[in-house]
N, CA and C atoms as a LAMMPS dump frame, in Angstrom:
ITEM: TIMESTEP
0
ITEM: NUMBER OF ATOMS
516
ITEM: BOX BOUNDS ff ff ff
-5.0000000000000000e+02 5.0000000000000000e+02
-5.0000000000000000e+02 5.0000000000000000e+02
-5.0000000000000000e+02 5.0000000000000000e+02
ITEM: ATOMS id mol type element x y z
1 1 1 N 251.008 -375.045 -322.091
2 1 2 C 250.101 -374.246 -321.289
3 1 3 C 250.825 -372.979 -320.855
4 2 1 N 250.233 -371.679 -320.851
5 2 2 C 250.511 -370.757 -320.361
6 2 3 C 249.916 -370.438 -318.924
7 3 1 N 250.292 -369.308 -318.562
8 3 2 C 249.442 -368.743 -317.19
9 3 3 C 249.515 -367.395 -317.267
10 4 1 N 248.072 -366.873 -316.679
11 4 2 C 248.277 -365.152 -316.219
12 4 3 C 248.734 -365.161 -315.332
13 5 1 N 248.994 -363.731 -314.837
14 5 2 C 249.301 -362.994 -313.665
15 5 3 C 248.231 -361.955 -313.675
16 6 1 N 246.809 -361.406 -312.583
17 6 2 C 246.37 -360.53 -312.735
18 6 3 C 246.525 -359.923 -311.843
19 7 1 N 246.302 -358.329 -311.795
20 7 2 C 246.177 -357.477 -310.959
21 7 3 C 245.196 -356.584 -310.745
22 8 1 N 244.78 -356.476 -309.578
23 8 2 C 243.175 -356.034 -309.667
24 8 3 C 243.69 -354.903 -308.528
25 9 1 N 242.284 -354.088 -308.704
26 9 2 C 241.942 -352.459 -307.507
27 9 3 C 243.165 -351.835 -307.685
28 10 1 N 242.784 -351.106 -307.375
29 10 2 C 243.953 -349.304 -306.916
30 10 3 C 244.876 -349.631 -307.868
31 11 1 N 243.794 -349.018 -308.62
32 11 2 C 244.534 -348.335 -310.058
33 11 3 C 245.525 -348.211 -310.28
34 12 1 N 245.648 -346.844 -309.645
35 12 2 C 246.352 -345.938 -309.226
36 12 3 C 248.291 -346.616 -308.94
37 13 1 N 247.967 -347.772 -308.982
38 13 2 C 249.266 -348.521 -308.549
39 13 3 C 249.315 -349.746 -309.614
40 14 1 N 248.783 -349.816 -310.65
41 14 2 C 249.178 -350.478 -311.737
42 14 3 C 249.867 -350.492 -312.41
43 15 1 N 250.591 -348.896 -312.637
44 15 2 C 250.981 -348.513 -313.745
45 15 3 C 252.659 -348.468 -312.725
46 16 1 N 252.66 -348.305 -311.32
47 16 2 C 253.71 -349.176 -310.699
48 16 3 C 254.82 -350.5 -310.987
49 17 1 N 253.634 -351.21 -310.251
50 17 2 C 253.369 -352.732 -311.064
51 17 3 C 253.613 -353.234 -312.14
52 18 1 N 252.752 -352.309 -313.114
53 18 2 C 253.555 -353.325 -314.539
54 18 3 C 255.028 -352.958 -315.126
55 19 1 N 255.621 -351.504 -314.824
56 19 2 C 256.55 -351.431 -315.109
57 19 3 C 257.652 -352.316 -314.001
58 20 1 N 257.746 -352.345 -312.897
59 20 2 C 258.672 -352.928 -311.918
60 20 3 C 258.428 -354.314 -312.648
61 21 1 N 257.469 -355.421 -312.684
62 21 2 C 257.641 -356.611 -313.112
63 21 3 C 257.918 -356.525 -314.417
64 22 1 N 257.915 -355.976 -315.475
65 22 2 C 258.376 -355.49 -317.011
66 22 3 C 259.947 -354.99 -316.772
67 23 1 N 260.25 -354.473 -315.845
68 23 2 C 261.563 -354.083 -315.801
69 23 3 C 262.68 -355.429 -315.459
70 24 1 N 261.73 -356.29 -314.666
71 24 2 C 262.833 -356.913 -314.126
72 24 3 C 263.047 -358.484 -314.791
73 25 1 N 261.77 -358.464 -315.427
74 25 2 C 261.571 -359.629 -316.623
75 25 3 C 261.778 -359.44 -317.999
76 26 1 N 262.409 -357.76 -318.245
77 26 2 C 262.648 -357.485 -319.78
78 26 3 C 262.847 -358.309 -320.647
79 27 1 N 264.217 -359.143 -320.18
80 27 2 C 264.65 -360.274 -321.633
81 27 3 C 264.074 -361.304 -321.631
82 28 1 N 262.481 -361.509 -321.202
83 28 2 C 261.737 -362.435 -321.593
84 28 3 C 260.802 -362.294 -322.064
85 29 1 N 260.401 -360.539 -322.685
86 29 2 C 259.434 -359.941 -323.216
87 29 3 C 260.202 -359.614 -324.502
88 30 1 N 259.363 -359.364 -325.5
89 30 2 C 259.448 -359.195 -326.882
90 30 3 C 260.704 -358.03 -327.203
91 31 1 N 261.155 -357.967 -328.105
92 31 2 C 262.819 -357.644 -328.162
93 31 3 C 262.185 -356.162 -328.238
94 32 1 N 262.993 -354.86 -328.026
95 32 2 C 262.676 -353.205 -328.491
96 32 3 C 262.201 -353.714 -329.913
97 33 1 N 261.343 -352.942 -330.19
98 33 2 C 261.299 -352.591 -331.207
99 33 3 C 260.417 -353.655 -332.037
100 34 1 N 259.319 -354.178 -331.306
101 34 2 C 258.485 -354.959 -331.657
102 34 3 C 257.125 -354.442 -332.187
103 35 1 N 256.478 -354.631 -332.863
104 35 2 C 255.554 -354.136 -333.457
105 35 3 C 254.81 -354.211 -331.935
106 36 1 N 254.522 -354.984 -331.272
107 36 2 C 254.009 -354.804 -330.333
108 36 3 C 254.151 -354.1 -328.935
109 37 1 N 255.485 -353.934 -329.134
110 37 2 C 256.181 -353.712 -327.834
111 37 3 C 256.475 -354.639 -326.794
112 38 1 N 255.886 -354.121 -325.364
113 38 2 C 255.212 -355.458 -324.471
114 38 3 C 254.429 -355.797 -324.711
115 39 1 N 253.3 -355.556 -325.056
116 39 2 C 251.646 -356.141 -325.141
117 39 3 C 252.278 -357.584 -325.982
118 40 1 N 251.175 -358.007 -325.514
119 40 2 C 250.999 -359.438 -326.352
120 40 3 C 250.213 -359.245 -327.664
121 41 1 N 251.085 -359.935 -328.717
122 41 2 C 250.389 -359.947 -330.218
123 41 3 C 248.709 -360.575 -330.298
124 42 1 N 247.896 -361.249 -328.906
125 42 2 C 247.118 -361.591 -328.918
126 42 3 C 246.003 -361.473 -327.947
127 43 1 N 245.172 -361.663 -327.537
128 43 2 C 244.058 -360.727 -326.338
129 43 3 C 243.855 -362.139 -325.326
130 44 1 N 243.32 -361.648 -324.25
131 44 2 C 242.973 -362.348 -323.196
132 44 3 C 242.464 -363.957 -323.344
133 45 1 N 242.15 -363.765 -324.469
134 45 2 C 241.579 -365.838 -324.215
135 45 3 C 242.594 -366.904 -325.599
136 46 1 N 243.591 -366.463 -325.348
137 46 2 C 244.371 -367.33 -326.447
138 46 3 C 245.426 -368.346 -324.961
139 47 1 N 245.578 -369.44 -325.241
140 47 2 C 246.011 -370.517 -324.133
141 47 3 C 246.805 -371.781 -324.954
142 48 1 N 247.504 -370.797 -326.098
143 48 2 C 248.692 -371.717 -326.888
144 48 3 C 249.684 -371.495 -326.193
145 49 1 N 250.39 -372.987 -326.409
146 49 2 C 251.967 -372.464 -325.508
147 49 3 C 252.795 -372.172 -326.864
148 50 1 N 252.386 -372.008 -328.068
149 50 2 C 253.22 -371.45 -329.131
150 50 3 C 253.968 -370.367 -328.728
151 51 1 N 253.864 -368.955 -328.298
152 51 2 C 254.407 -368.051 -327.678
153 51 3 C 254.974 -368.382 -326.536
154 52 1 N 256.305 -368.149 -326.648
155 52 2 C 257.379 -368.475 -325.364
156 52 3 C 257.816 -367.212 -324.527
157 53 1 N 257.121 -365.612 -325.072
158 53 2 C 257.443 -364.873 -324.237
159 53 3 C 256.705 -364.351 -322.901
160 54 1 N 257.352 -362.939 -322.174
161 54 2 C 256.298 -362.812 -321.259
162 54 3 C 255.741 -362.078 -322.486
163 55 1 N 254.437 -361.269 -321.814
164 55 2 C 253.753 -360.265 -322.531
165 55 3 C 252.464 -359.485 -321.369
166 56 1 N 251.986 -358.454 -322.037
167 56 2 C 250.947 -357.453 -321.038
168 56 3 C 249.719 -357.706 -322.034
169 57 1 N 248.895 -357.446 -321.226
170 57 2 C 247.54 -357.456 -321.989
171 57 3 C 247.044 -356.533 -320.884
172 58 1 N 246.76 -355.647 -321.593
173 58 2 C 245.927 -354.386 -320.91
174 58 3 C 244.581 -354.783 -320.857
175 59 1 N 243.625 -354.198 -319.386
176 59 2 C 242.476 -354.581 -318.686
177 59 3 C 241.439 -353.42 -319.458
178 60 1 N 241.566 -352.619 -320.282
179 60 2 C 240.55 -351.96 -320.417
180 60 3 C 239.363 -352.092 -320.892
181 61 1 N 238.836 -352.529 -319.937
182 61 2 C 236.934 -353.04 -320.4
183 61 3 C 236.119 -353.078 -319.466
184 62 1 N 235.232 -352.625 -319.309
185 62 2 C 233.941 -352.711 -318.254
186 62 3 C 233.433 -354.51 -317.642
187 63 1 N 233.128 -354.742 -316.952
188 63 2 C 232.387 -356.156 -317.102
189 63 3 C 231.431 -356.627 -318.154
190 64 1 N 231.471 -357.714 -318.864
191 64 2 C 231.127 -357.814 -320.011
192 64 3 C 231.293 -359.429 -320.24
193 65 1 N 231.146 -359.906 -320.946
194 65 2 C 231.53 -360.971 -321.964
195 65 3 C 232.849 -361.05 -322.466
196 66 1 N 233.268 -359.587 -322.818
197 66 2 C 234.619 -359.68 -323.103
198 66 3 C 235.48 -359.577 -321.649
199 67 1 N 234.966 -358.863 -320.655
200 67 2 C 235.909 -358.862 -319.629
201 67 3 C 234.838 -359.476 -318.572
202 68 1 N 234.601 -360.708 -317.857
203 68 2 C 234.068 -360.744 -316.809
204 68 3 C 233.911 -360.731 -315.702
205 69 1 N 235.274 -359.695 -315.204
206 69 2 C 235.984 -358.986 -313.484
207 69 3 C 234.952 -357.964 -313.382
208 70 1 N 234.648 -357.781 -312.081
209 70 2 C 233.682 -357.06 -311.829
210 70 3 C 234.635 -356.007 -311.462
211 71 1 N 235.783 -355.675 -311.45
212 71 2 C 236.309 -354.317 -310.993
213 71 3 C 237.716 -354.607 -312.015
214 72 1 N 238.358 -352.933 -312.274
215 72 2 C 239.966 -352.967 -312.863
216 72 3 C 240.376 -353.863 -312.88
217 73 1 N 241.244 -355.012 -313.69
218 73 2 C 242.229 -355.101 -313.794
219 73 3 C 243.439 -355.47 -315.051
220 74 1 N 244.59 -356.099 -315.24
221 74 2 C 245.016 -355.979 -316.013
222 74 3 C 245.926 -357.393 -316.069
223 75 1 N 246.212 -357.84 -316.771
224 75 2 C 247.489 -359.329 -316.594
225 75 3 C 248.464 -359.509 -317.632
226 76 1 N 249.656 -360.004 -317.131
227 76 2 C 250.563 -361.051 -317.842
228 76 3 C 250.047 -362.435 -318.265
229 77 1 N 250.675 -362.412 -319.343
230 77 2 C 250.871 -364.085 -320.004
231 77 3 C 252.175 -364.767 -319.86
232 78 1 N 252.289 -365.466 -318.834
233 78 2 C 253.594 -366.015 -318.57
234 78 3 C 253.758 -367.465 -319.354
235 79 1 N 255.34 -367.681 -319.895
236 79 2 C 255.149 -369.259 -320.413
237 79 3 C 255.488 -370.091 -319.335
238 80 1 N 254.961 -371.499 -319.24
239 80 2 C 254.804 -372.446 -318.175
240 80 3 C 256.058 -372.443 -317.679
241 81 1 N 257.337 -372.407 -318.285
242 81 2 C 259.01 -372.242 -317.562
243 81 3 C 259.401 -371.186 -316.674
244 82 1 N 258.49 -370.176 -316.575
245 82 2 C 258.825 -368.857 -316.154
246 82 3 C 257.485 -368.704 -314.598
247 83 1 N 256.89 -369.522 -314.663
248 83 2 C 255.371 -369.03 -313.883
249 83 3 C 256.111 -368.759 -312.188
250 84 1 N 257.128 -369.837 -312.422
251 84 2 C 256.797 -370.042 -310.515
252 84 3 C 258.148 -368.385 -310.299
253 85 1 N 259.118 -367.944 -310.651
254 85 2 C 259.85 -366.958 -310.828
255 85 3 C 258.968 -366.16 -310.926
256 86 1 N 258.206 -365.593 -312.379
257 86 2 C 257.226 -364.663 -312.142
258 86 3 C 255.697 -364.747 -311.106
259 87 1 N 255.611 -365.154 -310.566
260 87 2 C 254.617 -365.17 -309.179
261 87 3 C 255.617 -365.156 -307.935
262 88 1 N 256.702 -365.69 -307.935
263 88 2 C 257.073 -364.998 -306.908
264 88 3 C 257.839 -363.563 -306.586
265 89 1 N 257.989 -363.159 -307.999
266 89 2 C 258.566 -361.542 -307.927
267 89 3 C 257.412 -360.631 -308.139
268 90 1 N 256.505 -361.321 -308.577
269 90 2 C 254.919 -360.358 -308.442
270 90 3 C 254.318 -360.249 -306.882
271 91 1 N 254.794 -361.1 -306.019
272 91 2 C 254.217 -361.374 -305.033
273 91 3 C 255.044 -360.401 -303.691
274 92 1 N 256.483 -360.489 -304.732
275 92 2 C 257.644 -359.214 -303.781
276 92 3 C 257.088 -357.961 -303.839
277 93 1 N 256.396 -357.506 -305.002
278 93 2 C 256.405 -355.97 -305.345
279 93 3 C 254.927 -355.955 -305.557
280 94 1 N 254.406 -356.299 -304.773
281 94 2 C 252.723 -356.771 -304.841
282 94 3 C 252.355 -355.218 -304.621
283 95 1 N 252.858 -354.342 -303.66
284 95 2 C 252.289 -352.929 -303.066
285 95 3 C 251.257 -353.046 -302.586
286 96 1 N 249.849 -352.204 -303.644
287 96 2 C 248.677 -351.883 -303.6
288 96 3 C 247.802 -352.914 -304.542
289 97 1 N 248.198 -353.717 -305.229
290 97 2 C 247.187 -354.477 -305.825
291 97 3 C 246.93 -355.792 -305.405
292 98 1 N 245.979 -356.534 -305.994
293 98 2 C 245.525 -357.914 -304.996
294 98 3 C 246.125 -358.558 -306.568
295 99 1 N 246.747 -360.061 -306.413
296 99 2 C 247.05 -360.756 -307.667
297 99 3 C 246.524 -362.16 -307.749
298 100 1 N 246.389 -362.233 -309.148
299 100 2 C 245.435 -363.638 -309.228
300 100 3 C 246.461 -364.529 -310.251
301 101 1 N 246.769 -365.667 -309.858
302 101 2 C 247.418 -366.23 -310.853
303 101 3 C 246.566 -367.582 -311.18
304 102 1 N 246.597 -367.723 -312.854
305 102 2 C 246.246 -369.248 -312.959
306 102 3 C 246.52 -369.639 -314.337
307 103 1 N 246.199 -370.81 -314.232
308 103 2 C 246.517 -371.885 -315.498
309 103 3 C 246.193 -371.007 -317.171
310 104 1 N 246.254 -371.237 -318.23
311 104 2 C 245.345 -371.198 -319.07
312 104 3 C 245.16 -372.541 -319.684
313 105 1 N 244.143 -373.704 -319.485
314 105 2 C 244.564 -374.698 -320.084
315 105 3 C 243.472 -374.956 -320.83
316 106 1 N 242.39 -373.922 -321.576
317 106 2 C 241.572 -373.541 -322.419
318 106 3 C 240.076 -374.024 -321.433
319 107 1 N 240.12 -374.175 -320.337
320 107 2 C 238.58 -374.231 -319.529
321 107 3 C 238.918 -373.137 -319.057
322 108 1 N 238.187 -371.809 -319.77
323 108 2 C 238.633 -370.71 -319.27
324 108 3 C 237.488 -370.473 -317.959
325 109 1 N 236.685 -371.578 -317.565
326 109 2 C 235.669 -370.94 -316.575
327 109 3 C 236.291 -371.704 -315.6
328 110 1 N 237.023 -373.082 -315.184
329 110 2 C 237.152 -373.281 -314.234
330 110 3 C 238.977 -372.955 -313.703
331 111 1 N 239.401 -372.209 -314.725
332 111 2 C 240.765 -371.733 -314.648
333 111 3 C 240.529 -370.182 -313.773
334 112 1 N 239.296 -369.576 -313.803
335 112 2 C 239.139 -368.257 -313.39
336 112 3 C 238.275 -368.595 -312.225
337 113 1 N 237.738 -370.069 -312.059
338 113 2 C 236.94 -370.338 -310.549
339 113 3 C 237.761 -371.158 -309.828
340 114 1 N 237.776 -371.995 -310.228
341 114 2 C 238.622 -373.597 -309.966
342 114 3 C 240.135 -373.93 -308.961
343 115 1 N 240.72 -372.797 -310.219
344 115 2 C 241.829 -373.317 -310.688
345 115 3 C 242.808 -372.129 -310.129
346 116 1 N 242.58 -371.205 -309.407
347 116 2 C 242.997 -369.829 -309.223
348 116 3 C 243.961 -370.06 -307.783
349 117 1 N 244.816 -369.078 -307.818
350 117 2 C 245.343 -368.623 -306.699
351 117 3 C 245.581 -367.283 -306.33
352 118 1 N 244.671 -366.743 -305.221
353 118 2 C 244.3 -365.549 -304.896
354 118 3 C 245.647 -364.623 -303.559
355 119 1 N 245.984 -363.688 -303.721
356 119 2 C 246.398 -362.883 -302.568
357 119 3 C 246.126 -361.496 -302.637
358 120 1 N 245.024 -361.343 -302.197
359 120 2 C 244.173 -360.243 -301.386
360 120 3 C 245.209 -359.217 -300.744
361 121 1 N 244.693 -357.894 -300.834
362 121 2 C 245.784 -357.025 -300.134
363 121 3 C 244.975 -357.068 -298.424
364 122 1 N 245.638 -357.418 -297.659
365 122 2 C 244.964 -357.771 -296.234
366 122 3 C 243.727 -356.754 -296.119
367 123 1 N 243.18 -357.492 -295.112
368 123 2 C 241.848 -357.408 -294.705
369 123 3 C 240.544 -357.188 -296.259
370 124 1 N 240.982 -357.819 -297.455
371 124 2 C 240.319 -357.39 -298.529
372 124 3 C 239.919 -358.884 -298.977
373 125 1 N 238.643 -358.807 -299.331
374 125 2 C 238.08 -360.04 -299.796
375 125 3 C 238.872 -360.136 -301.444
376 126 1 N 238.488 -361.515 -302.017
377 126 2 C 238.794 -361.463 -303.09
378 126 3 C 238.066 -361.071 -304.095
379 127 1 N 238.45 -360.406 -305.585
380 127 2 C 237.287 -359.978 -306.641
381 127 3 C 236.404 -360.975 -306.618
382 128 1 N 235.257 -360.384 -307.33
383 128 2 C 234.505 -361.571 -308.117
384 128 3 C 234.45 -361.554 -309.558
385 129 1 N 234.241 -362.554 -310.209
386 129 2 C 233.66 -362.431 -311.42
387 129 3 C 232.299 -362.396 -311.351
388 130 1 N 231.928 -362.051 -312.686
389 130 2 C 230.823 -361.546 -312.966
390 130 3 C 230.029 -362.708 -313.886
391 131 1 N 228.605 -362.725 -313.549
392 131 2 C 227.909 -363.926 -314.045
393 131 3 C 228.669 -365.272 -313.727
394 132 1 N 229.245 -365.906 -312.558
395 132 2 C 229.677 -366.879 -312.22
396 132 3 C 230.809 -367.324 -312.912
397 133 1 N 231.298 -366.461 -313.913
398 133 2 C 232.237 -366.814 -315.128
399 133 3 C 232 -367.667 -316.031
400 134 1 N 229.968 -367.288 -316.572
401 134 2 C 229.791 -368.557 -317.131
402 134 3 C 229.839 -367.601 -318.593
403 135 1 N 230.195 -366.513 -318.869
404 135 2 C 230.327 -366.08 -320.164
405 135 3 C 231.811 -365.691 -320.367
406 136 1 N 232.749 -366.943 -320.266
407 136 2 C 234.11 -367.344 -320.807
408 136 3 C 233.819 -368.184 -321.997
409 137 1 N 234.631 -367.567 -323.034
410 137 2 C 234.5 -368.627 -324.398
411 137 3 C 235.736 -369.524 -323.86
412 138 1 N 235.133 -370.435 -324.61
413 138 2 C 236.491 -371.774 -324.877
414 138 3 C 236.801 -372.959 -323.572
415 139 1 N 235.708 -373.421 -323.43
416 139 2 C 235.689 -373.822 -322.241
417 139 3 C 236.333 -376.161 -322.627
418 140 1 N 237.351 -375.732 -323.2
419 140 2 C 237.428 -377.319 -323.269
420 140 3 C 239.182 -377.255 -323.608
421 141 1 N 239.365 -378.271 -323.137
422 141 2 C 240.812 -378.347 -322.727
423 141 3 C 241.338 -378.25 -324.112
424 142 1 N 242.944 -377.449 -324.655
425 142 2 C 243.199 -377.487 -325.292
426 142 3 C 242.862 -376.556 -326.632
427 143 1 N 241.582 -375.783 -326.021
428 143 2 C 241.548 -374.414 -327.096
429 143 3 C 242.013 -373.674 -326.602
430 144 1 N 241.646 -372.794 -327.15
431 144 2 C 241.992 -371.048 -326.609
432 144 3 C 241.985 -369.98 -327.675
433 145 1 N 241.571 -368.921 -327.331
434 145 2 C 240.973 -367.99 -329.126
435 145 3 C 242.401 -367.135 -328.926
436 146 1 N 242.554 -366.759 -330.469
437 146 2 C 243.267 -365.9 -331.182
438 146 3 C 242.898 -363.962 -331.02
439 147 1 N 242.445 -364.017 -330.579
440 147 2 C 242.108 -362.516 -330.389
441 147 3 C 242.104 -361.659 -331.826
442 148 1 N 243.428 -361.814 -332.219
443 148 2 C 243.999 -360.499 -332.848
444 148 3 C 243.448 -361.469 -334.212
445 149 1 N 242.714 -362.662 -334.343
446 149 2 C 242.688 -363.325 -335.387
447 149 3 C 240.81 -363.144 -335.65
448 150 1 N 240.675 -362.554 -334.883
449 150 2 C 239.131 -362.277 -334.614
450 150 3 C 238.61 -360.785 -335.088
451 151 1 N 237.679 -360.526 -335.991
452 151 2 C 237.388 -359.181 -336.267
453 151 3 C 236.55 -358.925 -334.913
454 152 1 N 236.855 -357.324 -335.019
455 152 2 C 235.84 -356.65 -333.403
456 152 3 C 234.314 -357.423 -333.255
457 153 1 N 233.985 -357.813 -332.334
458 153 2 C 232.626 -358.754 -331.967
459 153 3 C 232.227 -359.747 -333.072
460 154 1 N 233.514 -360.443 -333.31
461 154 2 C 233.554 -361.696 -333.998
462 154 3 C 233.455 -362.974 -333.088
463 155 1 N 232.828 -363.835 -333.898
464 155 2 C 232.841 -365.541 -333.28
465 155 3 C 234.693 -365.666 -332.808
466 156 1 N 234.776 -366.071 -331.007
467 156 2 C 235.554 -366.589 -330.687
468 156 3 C 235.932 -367.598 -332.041
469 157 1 N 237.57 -368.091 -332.146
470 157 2 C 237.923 -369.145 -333.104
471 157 3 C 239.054 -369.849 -332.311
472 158 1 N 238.086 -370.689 -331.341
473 158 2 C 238.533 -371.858 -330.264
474 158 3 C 238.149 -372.831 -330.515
475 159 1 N 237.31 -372.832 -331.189
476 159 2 C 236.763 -374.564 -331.867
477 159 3 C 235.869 -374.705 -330.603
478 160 1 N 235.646 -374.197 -329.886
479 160 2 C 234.473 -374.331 -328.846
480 160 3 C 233.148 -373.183 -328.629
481 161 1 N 232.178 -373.107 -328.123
482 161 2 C 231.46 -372.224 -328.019
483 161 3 C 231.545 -371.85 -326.809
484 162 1 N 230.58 -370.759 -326.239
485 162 2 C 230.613 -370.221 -324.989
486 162 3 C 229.645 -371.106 -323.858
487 163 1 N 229.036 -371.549 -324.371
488 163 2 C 228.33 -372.679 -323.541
489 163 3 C 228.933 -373.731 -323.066
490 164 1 N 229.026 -373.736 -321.762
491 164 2 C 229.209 -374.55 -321.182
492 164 3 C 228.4 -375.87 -321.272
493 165 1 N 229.031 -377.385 -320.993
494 165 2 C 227.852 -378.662 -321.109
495 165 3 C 226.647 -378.682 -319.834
496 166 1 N 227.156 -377.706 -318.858
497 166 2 C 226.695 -377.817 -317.622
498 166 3 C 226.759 -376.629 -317.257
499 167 1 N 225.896 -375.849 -316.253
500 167 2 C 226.172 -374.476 -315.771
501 167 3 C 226.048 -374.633 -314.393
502 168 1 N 226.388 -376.021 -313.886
503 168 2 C 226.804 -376.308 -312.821
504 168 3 C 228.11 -376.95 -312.477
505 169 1 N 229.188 -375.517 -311.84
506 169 2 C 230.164 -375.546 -312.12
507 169 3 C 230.779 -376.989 -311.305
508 170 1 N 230.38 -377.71 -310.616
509 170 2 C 230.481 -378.986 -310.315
510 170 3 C 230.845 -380.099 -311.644
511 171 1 N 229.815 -379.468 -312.828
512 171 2 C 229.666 -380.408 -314.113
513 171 3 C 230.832 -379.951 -315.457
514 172 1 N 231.493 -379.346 -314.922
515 172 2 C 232.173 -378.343 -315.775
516 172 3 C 233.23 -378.564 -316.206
């Protein structure tokens, strides 16, 4: 199992953020000179622990299906050996953004409702998702999609669909 790290609002202080936690976690991100760089070789809903590094996955998307945060943001993919170190040095150099950390353990709807741990920049409620987070693909333990294995507005390839058995997140 992996985990994100997200960072949401004031922008403006992201580009802070990801370098200070990228700086100080370098030798657990992909070597110079990676075809990828930092980014992760794969997009937001992949929840293999095959990949042992950190990595970035850039937030750029409106609310959607593909992104269902109702405002900015952006996250790490941490591997399960590294989570509790990286949340607590995200949590040192927090600044201006609010951070969300959680599981990926392929129920990507109750990992983004459920399963979350929120710190709000004071007096600030927490984001929401959008549509209850019921348009997360891969909602069953043990998938998780390939992104980069997916042509643009291709069928998720999680072995699951986007439907949930229940859209009562009680049943979920």
């Amino acid at each position: 199992m992996s985990w994100h790290i997200h960072y949401f609002e004031n922008v403006s202080d992201f580009t802070r953020f990801r370098e200070e936690f990228i700086a100080h976690f370098r030798h657990l991100f992909p070597a110079n000179g990676s075809a990828f760089g930092t980014n992760c070789p794969f997009g937001p809903n992949y929840a293999s622990t095959a990949y042992l590094q950190m990595c970035y996955i850039p937030g750029d998307c409106d609310p959607s299906p593909r992104c269902p945060f109702t405002i900015s943001q952006e996250h790490f993919n941490i591997p399960v050996q590294h989570v509790s170190e990286a949340w607590e040095f995200a949590q040192k150099i927090q600044g201006s953004v609010t951070l969300m950390l959680h599981a990926n353990t392929g129920c990507m709807h109750d990992d983004h409702t459920k399963r979350i741990r929120w710190l709000p920049l004071p007096g600030m409620n927490t984001p929401a998702v959008a549509n209850d987070a019921l348009s997360f693909p891969c909602n069953m333990p043990g998938t998780g999609c390939n992104d980069s294995a997916v042509e643009p507005g291709g069928p998720e390839q999680c072995g699951c669909t986007r439907d949930l058995p229940h859209t009562d997140q009680s049943q979920s």
